[in-house]
C-alpha positions as CSV (number, residue, x, y, z in Angstrom):
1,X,64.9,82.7,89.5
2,X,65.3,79.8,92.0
3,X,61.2,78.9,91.8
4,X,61.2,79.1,87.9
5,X,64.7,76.8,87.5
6,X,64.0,74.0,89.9
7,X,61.4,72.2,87.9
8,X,63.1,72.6,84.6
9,X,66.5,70.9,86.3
10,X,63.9,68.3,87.6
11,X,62.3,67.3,84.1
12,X,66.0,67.5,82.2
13,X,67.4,65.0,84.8
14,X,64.8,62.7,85.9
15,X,66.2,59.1,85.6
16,X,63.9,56.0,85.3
17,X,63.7,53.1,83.4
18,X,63.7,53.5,79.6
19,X,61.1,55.0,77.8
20,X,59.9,56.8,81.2
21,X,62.0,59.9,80.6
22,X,61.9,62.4,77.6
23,X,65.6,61.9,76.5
24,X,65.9,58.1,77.8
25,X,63.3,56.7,75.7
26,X,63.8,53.7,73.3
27,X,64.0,55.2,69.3
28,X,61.4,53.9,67.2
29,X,63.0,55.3,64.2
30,X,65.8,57.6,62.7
31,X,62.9,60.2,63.0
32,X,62.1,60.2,66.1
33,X,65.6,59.6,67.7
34,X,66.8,63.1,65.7
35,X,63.9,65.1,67.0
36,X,64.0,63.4,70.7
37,X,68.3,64.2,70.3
38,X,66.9,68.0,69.5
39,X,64.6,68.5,72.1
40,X,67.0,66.6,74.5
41,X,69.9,69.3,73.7
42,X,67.1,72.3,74.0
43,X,66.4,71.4,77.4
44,X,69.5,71.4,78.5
45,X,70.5,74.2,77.1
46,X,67.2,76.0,79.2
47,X,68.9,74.1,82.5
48,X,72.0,75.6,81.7
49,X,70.9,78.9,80.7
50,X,67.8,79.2,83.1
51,X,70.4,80.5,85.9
52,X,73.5,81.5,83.7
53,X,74.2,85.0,85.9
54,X,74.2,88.7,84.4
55,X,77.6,89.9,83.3
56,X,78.5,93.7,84.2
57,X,80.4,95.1,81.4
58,X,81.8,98.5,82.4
59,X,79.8,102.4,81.1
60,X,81.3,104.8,79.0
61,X,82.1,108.2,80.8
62,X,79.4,110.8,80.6
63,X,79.9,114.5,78.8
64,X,79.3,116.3,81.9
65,X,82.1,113.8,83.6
66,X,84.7,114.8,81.2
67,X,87.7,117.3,82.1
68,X,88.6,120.3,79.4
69,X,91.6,119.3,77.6
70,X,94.1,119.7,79.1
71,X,93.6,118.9,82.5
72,X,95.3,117.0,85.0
73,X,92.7,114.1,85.4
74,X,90.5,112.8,82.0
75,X,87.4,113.0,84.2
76,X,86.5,114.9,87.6
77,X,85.6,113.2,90.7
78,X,84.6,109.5,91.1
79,X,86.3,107.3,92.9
80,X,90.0,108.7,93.3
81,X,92.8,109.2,96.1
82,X,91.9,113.3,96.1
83,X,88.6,113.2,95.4
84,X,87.8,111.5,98.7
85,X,87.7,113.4,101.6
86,X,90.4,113.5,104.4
87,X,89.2,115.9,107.2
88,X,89.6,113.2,109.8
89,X,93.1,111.9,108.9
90,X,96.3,113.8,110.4
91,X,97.7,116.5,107.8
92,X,101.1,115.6,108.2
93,X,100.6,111.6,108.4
94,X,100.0,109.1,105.1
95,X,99.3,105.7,105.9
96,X,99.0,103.3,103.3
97,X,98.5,99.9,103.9
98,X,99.0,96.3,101.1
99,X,97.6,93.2,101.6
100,X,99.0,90.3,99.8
101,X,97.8,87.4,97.6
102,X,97.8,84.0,99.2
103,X,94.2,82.5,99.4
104,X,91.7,82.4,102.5
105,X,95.3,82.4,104.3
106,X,96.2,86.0,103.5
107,X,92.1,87.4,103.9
108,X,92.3,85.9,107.3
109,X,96.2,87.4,108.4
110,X,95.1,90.7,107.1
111,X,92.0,90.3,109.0
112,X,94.5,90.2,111.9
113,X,96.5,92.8,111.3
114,X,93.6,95.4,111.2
115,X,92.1,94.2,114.6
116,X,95.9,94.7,115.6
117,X,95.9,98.3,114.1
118,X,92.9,99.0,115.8
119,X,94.6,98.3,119.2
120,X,97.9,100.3,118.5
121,X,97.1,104.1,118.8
122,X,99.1,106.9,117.6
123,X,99.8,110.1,119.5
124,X,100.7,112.7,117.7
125,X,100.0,117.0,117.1
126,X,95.9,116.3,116.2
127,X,95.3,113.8,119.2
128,X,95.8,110.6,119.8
129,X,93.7,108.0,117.2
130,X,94.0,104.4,116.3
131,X,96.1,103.5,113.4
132,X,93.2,101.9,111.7
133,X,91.3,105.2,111.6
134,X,94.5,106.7,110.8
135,X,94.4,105.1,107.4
136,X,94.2,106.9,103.6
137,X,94.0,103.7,101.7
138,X,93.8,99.9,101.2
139,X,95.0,97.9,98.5
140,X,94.2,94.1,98.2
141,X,95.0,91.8,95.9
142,X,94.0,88.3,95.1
143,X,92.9,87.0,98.6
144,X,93.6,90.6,100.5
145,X,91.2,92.2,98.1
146,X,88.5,89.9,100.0
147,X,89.0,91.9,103.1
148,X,90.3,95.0,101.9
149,X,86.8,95.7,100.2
150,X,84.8,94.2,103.0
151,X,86.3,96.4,105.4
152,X,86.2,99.3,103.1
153,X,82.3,98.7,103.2
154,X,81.7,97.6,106.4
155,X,84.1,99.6,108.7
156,X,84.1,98.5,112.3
157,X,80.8,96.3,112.0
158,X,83.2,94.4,109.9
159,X,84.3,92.6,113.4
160,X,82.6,89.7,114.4
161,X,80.6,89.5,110.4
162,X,83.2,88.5,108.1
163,X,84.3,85.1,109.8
164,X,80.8,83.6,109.2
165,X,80.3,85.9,106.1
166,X,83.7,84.2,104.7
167,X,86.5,83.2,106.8
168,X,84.7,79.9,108.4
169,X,82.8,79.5,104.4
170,X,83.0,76.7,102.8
171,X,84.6,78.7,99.8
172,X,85.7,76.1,97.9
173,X,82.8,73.9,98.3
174,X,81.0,76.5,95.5
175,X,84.1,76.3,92.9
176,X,83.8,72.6,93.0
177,X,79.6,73.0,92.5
178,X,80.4,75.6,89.6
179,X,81.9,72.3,88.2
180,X,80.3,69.6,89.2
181,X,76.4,70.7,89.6
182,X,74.7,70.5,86.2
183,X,72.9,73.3,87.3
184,X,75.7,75.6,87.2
185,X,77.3,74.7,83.6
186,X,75.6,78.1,82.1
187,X,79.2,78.4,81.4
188,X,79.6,75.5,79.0
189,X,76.6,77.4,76.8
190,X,76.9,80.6,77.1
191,X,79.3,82.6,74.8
192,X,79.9,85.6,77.0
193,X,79.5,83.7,80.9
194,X,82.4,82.4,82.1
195,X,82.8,80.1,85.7
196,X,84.0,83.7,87.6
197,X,80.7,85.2,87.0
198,X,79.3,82.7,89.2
199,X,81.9,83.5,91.7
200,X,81.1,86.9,91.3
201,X,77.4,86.2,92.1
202,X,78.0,83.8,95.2
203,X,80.9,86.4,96.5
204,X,77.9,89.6,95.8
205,X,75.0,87.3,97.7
206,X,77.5,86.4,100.8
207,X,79.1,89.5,101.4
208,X,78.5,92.5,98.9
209,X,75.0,92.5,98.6
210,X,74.9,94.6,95.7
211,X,77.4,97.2,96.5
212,X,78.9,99.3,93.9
213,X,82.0,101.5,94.0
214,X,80.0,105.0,94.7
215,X,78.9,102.7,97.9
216,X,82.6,102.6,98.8
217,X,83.2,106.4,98.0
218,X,80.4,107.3,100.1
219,X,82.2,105.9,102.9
220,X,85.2,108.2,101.8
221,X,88.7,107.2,103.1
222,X,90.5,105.3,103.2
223,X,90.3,104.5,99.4
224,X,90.1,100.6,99.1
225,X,92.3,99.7,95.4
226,X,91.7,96.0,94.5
227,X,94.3,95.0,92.1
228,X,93.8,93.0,88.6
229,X,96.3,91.5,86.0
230,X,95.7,92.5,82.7
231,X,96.2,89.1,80.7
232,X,97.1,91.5,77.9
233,X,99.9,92.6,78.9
234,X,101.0,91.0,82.0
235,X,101.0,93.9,84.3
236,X,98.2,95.4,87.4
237,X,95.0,97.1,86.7
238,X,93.4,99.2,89.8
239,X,90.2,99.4,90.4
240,X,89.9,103.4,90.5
241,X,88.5,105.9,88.6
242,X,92.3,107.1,87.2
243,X,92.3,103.2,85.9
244,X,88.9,103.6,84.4
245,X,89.4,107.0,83.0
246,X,92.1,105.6,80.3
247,X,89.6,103.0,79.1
248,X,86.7,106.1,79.1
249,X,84.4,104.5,81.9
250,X,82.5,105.3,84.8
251,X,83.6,103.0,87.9
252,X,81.3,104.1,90.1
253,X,78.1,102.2,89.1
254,X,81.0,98.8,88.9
255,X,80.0,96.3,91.3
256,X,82.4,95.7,94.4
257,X,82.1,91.9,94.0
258,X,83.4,91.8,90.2
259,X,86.1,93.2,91.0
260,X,87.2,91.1,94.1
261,X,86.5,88.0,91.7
262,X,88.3,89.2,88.6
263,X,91.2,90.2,91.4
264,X,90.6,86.5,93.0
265,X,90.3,84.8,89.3
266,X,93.4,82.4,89.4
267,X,93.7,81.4,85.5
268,X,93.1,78.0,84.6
269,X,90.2,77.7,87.3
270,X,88.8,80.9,86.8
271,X,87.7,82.4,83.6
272,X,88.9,86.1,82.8
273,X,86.6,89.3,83.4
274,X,86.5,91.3,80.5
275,X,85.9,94.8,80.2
276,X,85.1,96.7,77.0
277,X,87.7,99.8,76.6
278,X,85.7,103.0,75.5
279,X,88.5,105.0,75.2
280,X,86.9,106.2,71.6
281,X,84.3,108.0,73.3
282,X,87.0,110.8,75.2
283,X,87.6,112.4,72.1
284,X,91.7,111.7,72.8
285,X,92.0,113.3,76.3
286,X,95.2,111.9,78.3
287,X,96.3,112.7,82.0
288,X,97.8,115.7,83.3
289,X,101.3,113.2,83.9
290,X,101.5,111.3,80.8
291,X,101.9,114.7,78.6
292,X,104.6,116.4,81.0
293,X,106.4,112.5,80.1
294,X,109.5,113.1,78.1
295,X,111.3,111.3,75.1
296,X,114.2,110.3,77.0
297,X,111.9,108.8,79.7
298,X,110.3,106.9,77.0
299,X,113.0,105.7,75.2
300,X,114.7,104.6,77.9
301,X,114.0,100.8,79.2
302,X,115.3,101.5,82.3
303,X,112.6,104.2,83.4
304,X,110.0,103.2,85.1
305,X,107.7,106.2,84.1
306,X,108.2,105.5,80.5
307,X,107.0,102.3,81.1
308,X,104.4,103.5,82.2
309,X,103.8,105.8,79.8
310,X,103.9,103.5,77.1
311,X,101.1,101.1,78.5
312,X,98.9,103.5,79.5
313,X,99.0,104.9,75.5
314,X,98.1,101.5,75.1
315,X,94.7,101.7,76.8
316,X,94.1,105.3,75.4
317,X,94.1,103.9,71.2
318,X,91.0,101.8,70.4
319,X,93.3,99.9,67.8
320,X,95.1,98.6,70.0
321,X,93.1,97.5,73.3
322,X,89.6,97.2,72.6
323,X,89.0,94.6,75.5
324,X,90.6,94.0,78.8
325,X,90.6,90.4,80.2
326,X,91.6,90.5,83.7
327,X,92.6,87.6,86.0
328,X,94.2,87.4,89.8
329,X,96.1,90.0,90.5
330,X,98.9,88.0,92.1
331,X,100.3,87.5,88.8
332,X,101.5,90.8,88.4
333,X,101.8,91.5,92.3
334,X,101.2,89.4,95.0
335,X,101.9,92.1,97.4
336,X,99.5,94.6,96.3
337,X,102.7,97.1,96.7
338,X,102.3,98.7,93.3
339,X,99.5,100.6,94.0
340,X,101.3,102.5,97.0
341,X,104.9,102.3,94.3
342,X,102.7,104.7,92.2
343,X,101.7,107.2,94.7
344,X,104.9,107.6,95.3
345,X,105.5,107.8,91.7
346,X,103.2,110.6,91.3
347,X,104.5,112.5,94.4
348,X,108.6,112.4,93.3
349,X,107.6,112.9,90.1
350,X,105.4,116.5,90.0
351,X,105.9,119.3,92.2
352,X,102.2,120.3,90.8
353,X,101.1,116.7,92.2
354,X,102.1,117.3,95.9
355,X,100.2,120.3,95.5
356,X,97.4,119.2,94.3
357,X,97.1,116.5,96.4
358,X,97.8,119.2,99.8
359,X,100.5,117.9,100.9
360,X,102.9,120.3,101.8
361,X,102.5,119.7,105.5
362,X,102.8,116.1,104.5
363,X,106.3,114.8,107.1
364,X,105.9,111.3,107.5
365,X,104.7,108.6,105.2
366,X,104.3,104.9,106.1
367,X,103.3,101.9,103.9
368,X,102.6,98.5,105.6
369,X,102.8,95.2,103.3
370,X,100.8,92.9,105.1
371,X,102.3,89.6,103.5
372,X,100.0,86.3,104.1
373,X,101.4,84.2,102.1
374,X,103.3,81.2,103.1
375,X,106.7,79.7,102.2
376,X,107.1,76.9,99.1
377,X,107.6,73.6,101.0
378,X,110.5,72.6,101.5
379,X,110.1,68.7,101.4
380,X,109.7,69.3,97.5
381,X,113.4,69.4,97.3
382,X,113.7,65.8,99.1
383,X,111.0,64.4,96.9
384,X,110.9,62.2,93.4
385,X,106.9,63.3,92.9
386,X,106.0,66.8,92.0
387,X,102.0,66.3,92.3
388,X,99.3,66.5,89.4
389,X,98.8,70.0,87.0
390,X,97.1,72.0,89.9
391,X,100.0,71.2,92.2
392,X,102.9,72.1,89.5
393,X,100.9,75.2,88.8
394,X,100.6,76.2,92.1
395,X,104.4,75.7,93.1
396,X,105.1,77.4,89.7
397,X,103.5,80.3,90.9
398,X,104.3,80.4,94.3
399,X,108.1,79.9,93.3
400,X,107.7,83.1,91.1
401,X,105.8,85.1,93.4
402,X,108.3,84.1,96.0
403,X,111.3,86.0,93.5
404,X,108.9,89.3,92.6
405,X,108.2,89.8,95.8
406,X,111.6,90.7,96.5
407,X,112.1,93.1,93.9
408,X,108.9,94.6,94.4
409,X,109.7,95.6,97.6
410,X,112.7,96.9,96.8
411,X,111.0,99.0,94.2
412,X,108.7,100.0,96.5
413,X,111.6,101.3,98.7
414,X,112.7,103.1,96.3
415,X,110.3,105.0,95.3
416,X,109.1,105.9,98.9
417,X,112.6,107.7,99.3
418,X,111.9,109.4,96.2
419,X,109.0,110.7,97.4
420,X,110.4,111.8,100.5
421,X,113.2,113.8,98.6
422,X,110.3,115.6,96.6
423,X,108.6,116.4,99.5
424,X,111.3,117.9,100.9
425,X,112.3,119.9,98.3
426,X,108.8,121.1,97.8
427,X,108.1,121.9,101.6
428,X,111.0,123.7,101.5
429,X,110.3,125.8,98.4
430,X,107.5,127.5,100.7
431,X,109.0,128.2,103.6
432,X,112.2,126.7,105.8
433,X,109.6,126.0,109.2
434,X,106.2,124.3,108.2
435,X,104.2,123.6,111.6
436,X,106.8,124.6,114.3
437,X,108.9,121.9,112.4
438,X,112.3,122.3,109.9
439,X,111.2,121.5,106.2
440,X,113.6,119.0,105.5
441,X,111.6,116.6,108.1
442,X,110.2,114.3,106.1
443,X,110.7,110.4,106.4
444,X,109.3,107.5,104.5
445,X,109.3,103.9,105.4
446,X,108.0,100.7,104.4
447,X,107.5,97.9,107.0
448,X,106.9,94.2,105.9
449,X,104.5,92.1,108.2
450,X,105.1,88.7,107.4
451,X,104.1,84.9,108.4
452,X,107.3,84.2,106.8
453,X,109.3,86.6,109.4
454,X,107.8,85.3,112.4
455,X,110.0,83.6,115.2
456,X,110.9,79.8,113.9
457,X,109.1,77.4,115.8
458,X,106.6,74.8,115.6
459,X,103.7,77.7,115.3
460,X,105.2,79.0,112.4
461,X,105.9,75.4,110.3
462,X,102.1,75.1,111.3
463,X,101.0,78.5,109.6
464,X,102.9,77.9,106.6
465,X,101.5,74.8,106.3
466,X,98.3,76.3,105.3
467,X,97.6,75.6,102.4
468,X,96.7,78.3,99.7
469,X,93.1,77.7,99.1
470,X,89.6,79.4,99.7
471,X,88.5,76.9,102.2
472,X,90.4,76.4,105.4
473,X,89.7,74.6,108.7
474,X,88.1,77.5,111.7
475,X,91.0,76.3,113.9
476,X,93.3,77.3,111.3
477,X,91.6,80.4,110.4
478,X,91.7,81.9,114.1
479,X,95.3,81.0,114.2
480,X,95.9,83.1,111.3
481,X,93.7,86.0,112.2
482,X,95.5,86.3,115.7
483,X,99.3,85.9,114.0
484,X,98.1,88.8,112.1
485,X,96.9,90.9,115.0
486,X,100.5,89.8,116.8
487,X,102.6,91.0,113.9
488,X,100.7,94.5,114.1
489,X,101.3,94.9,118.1
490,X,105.1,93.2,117.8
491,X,106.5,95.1,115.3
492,X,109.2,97.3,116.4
493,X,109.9,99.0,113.3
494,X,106.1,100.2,113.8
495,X,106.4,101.1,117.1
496,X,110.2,103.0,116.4
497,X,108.2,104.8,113.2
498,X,105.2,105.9,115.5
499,X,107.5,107.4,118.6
500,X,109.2,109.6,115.9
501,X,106.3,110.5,114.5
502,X,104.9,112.0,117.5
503,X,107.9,112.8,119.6
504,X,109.6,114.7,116.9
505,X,106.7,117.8,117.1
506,X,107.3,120.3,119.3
507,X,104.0,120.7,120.7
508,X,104.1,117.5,122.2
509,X,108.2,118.1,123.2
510,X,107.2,120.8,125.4
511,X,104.0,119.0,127.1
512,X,106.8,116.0,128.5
């Protein structure tokens, strides 16, 4: 594409004196200067179009994919939570982990935290392992989903690749030549190209490489969930096959990139993603869940399944979603927390879920948020001048994302010790000693890692100083990677959570 594209961008934009280029010569007549204006605006429209990149729309769900009505799930398999295998992970141990929204400053303090999780191990009943490989899933939103996915695809070769791959990139270097370069306004012509798919394309030819989301279930768990906002309706879309299965489509030929830039696509720099909703073709199926949803839940405001219920009903009738515009997932959650709040969701929820899912011997259940992003700046407050429209945007934001995150983790809370009471109560449905240990064991905690909640001093002003962007200096970037790594091996909340973990069984009691 490169070869055929150069010599066209040459002969569009030559300059000279007059009458030496094409659409700089001298008119001779009212004639001639209309046809020379036509074939000046047809060859630019070729310079803009010769490199406009391919837009991935998403694929209706196959026959042979669909689930009997009804049945739990709308399709089988794909890329789902259960459908990926868990032979390696500990029975009676769920780990998930969120990384938060906050630029090339988040991708590079998560990046920290998982070279921190490789270091901390974790004894237990089924031998002692690594938290990393302890892991079930990932979720990343806006700048976590960067390395959320990589790592998802990469594993440990991910160490040592990703800074050159993206950390020490010049990130924001390509949105500025998706403006600025005549060679990259495809955008400005094309109907149906907006500037994210040429994020998408520089993200897939840096990192990706053309990986799609049966590459990522190949590699089995943990289960990576980048997170979307829905511009419709103000509120996340996942990246899974349970997501995809209300709007009838197959995710697993979806590639990995478009979803980290429709999960990176801050609005007002970045156009949406759109995906066509095919919910039409499923001939009305719904999820197991949404039927066993009752009228009180949805009439009252206060229930958060209701809600649910009523948005995913949403997706499910044609009339009223046909398309889904999707833009960074920060919006909606900045801490990527709402994936692991629905887990938990399902699990209080269903008896038939915890089942289904195997986890009766399930006792302990951890979620780490690993939170990258920085403070608002405090000199604001002290000062007459607010900046230009990015600026106010960007405090706008923050200054919102700084109030939901609160109540998201709250929420998230919640609905951990929700799903510790069901497991409970399930567990001890079956029998009053599961594994040498009393039923009613079951814990559930949430730990926040934070640049935020690190010690005050002059190396945490000089962290939250970063500034949220997707270019940031290599001195910066190794500061953040190992504050990220530090919060992982400092935390004593993790280290409290672990000990019980493991010294609670009575295999390992009677071996002290």
């Amino acid at each position: 594409m490169k070869a055929a594209f150069t010599p066209l961008r040459h002969a569009a934009w030559k300059t000279g004196a007059p009458g030496r280029s094409t659409c700089g010569q001298s008119a001779s007549s009212p004639g001639s200067t209309l046809r020379r204006a036509e074939l000046c605006a047809a060859l630019l429209v070729l310079v803009l179009g010769g490199c406009v990149p391919t837009t991935t729309d998403t694929v209706p769900l196959s026959q042979p994919l669909l689930s009997p009505p009804p049945s739990e799930s709308i399709s089988s398999g794909g890329y789902r939570f259960e459908a990926l295998s868990n032979t390696e992970q500990p029975p009676d141990l769920l780990v998930l982990v969120a990384m938060s929204g906050g630029g090339k400053r988040s991708a590079a303090y998560s990046y920290g935290a998982l070279k921190g999780m490789r270091e901390v191990m974790v004894p237990g009943p089924y031998g002692s392992r690594s938290l990393l490989s302890s892991l079930d899933a990932i979720s990343g939103v806006s700048g976590g989903s960067f390395t959320a996915a990589y790592y998802g695809l990469y594993r440990d070769a991910m160490f040592g690749r990703y800074e050159p791959d993206f950390l020490y990139a010049d990130t924001n270097g390509e949105i500025k030549s998706v403006y600025l370069e005549p060679w990259n306004w495809g955008w400005m012509v094309a109907s149906d190209v907006g500037t994210n798919d040429y994020m998408d394309r520089y993200y897939d030819k840096t990192m990706f490489h053309g990986a799609r989301f049966k590459d990522l279930m190949a590699r089995g768990r943990p289960l990576i969930g980048i997170t979307a906002t829905d511009l419709n309706y103000g509120t996340p879309f996942l990246f899974s096959q349970e997501f995809f299965d209300v709007i009838c489509s197959d995710l697993e030929a979806f590639p990995v990139a478009r979803a980290v830039a429709a999960s990176n696509g801050f609005p007002g720099l970045f156009s949406s993603v759109t995906l066509t909703n095919h919910a039409a073709d499923c001939g009305g199926r719904k999820p197991g869940w949404l039927l066993r949803v009752s009228e009180a839940d949805r009439r009252d405001p206060l229930s958060r399944l209701g809600v649910q219920a009523k948005l995913i009903e949403r997706y499910l009738d044609p009339n009223k979603t046909r398309y889904l515009h999707l833009v960074d997932g920060g919006v909606s959650d900045n801490l990527g927390l709402r994936v692991a709040g629905g887990m938990m969701q399902n699990l209080a929820g269903s008896p038939r879920a915890i089942s289904a899912l195997g986890y009766q011997r399930l006792r302990r259940i951890l979620v780490l948020s690993i939170d990258g992003q920085g403070a608002q700046d405090p000199k604001l407050a002290q000062s007459k001048e607010v900046g230009g429209l990015i600026s106010s945007l960007l405090r706008a934001s923050g200054g919102q994302i700084d109030r939901y995150n609160f109540d998201t983790l709250r929420a998230t809370h919640e609905q951990l010790q929700e799903a510790a009471h069901a497991l409970r109560t399930a567990r001890c449905q079956i029998a009053q000693t599961i594994d040498g240990l009393p039923c009613g064991d079951v814990k559930a905690q949430l730990i926040h890692i934070s640049l935020a909640a690190m010690p005050a001093g002059p190396e945490k002003d000089k962290l939250l100083a970063i500034p949220t962007g997707l270019t940031i200096d290599r001195t910066d970037v190794d500061l953040l990677v190992e504050a990220g790594r530090s919060g992982i091996l400092s935390s004593e909340p993790l280290r409290l959570f672990l000990r019980d973990y493991a010294t609670r069984h009575p295999a390992l009691v009677a071996q002290r």
